[in-house]
C-alpha positions as CSV (number, residue, x, y, z in Angstrom):
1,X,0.9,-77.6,20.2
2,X,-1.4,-75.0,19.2
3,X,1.1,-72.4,20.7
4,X,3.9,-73.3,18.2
5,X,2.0,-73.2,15.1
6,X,1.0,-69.9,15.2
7,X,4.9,-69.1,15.9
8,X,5.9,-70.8,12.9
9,X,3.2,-68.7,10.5
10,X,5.2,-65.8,12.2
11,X,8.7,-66.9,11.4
12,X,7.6,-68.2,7.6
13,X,5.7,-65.0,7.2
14,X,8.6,-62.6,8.1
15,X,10.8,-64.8,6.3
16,X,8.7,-64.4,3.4
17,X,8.3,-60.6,3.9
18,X,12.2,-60.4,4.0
19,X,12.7,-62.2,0.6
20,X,9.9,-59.9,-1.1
21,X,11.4,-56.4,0.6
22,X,15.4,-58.1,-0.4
23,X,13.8,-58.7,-4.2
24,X,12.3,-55.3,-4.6
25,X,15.1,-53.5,-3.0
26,X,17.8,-54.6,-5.5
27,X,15.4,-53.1,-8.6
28,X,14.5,-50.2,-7.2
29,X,17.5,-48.3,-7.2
30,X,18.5,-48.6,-10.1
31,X,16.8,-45.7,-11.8
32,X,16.8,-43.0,-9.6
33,X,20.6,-44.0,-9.5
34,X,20.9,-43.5,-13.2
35,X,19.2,-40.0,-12.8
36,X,21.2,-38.5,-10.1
37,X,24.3,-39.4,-11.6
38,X,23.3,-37.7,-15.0
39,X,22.0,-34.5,-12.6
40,X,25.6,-34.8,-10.6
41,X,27.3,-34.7,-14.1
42,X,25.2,-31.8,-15.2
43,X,25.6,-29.7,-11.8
44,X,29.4,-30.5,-12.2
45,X,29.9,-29.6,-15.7
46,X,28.1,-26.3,-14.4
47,X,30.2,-25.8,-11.7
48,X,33.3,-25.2,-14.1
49,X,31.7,-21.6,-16.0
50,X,34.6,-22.8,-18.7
51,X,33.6,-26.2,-19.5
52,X,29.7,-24.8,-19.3
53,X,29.9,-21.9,-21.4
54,X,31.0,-23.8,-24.7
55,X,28.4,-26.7,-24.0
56,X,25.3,-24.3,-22.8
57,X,26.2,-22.3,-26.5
58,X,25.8,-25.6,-28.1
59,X,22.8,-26.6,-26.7
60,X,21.4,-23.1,-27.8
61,X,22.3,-23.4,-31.3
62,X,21.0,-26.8,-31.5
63,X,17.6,-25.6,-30.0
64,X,17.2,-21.8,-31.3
65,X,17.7,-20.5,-34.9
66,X,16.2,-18.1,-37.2
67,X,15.7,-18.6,-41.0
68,X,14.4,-15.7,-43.1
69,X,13.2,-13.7,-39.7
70,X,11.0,-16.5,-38.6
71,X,12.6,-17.8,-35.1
72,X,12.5,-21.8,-35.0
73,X,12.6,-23.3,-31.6
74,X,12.7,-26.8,-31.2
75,X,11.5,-27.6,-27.6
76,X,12.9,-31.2,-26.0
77,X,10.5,-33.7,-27.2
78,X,7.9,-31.2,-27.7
79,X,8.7,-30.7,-31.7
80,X,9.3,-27.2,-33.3
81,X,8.0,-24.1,-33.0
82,X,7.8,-21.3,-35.5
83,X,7.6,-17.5,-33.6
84,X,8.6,-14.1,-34.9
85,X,12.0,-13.2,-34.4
86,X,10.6,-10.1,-32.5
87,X,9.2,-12.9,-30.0
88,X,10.4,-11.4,-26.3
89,X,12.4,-13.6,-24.2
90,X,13.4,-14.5,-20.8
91,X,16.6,-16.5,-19.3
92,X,16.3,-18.2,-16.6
93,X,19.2,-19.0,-14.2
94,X,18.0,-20.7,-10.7
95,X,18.2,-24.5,-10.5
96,X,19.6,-25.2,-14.3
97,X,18.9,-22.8,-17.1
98,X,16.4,-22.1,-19.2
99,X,15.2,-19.8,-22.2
100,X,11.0,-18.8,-22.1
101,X,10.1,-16.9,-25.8
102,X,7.2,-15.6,-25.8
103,X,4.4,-13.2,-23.6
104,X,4.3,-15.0,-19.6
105,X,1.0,-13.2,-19.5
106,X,-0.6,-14.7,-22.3
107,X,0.6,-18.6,-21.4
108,X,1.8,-18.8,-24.9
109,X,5.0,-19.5,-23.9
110,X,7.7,-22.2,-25.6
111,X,11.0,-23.1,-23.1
112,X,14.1,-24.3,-24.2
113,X,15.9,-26.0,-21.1
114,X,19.4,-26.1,-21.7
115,X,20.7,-27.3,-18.2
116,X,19.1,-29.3,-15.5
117,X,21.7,-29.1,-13.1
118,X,22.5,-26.8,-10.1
119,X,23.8,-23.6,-11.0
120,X,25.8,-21.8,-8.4
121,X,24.4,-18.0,-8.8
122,X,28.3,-17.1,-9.3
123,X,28.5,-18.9,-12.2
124,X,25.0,-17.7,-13.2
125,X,26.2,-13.8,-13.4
126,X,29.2,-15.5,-15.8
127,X,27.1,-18.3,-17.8
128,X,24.0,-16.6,-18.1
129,X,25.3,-13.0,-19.6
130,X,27.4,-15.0,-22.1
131,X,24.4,-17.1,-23.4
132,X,22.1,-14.1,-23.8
133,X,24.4,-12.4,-26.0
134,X,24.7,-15.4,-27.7
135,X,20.8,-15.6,-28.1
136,X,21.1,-11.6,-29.5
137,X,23.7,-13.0,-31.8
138,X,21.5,-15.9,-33.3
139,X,18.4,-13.3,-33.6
140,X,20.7,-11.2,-35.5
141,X,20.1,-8.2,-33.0
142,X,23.6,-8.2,-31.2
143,X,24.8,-5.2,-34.0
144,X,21.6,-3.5,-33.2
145,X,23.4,-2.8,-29.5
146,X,26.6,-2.4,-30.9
147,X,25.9,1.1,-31.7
């Protein structure tokens, strides 16, 4: 009799360990599910340089304008910043896109990310020409090239 006891801690005990991995499992997902479809809609609206285009210059305006030659950035969640309009800038095309303003050696750096999602480097040399000039546009310094 003392043999079966000990077999039937096992059986309750796995049973038990099934139940709690079966009740963990079904909340889990549900999260990262809701992420990698909103970074599978992102990477396929930036597959399409079309559809992209029009939706990356929206995203810019509603992050980057310039009143009175101060430049106002509002960064995500991070609030606004005020910079010089003369403040250099870099665009970043690799795994979404990105604008940096500001010095990279000083670490005084605000970024504007405008896409999260894969960008094919194709569609980069098409989306991310397009949103620099619009950039130069919104500083007011696209005429200055124009010349």
């Amino acid at each position: 009799m003392r043999e079966q006891h000990p077999q039937w801690r096992k059986v309750v005990a796995a049973l038990a360990l099934c139940v709690l991995l079966s009740a963990c499992s079904d909340k889990q997902p549900e999260k990262p599910t809701e992420a990698s479809e909103a970074i599978e809609r992102e990477t396929d609206l930036m597959s399409d340089p079309a559809r992209a285009g029009p939706e990356l210059e929206k995203r810019l305006a509603g992050s980057v304008s310039v009143d009175g030659g101060l430049l106002l950035v509002h960064a995500d969640t991070l609030g606004l910043y005020v910079l010089p309009v003369s403040t250099p800038w870099t665009l970043q095309c690799t795994v979404g896109m990105s604008i940096v303003f500001g010095n990279s050696e000083t670490n005084n750096n605000v970024t504007v990310n405008l896409s999260t999602g894969y960008i094919d480097p194709k569609n980069c040399d098409v989306l991310a020409p397009r949103i620099g000039k619009r950039l130069l546009a919104i500083l007011g310094q696209d005429q200055a090239h124009s010349h």
